[in-house]
N, C-alpha and C positions, 0 to 999 in steps of 0.2 A: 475371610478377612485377612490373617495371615500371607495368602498366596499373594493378594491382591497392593499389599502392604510389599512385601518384596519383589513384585513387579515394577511395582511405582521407584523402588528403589535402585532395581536394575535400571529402569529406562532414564531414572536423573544422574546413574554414574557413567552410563553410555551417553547423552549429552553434553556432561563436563569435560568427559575425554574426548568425543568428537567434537565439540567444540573451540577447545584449546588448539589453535591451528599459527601457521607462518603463512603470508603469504608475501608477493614480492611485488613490486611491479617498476620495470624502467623510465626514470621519469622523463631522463635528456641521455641521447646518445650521439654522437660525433665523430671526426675526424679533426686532427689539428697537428699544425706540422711544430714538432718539440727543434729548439735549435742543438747543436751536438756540441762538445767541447773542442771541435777541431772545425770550428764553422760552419757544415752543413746541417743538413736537417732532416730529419728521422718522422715519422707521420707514426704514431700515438690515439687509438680509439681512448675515447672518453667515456664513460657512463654513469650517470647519477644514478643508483638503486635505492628504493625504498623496501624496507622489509616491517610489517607488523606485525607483533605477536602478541599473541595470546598468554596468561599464566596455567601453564601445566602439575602445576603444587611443586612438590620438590624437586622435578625433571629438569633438567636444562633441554636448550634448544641447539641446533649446529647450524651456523650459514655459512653457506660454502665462499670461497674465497675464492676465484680464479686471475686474481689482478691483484698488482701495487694496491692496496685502496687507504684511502682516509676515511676513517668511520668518524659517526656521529651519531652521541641519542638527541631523539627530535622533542621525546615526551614520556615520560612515564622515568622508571628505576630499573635498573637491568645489575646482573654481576655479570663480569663475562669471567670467562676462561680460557686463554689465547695459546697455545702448548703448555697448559700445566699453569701457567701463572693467572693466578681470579683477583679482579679487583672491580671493586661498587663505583659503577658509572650513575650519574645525575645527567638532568639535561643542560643538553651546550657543552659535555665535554668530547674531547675530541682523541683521535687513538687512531694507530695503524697495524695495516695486517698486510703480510705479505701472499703471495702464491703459497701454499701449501700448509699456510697453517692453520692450525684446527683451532677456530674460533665458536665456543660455546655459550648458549644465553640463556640466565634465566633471570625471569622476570619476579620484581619482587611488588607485588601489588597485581591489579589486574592486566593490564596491558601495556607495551611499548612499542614506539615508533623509532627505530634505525634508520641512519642514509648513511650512503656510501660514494665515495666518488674513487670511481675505479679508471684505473688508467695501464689500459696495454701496449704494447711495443709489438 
């Protein structure tokens, strides 16, 4: 009874960790020509990213940043952590992350919905 009692236990804490996942998926991606301060025009990819996550208990999550981007939560409660600095995002608020910074999420309730709209040069 015992053994059978902390298998059952193993296999539901091996669940909750594989189950706690990120995934991502591009929704819209582009080309568009940005105009320049000296009146020509520079061509700029665009991309909207969705990212949803899962709650991992007290872990935060990392999304990688490789662009200018305007983040957005869609749905849920998230704290982020953007180089050092954490503040409690709601949904509809809105925040930027640049190329290289280390933006970290943890979700406060069961799940959240991120978007991104990233913009490269």
């Amino acid at each position: 009874m015992r053994k059978t009692s902390l298998a059952l236990s193993a296999i539901l804490l091996l669940c909750i960790v594989v189950g706690a996942q990120v995934s991502s998926r591009v929704r819209f991606q582009s080309k568009a020509a940005v105009p320049t301060s000296k009146g020509s025009e520079r061509i700029a990819q665009i991309m909207i990213q969705r990212w949803t996550l899962d709650d991992v208990g007290e872990g935060s999550q990392t999304i990688p940043i490789s662009a200018f981007s305007v983040m957005s939560l869609r749905s849920g409660r998230v704290e982020t952590t953007i180089n050092g600095k954490t503040e409690e995002r709601s949904p509809d608020d809105f925040w930027v992350a640049r190329p290289g910074d280390r933006v970290q999420v943890r979700v406060i309730g069961e799940n959240a919905v991120l978007e991104a709209l990233e913009i490269k040069r």
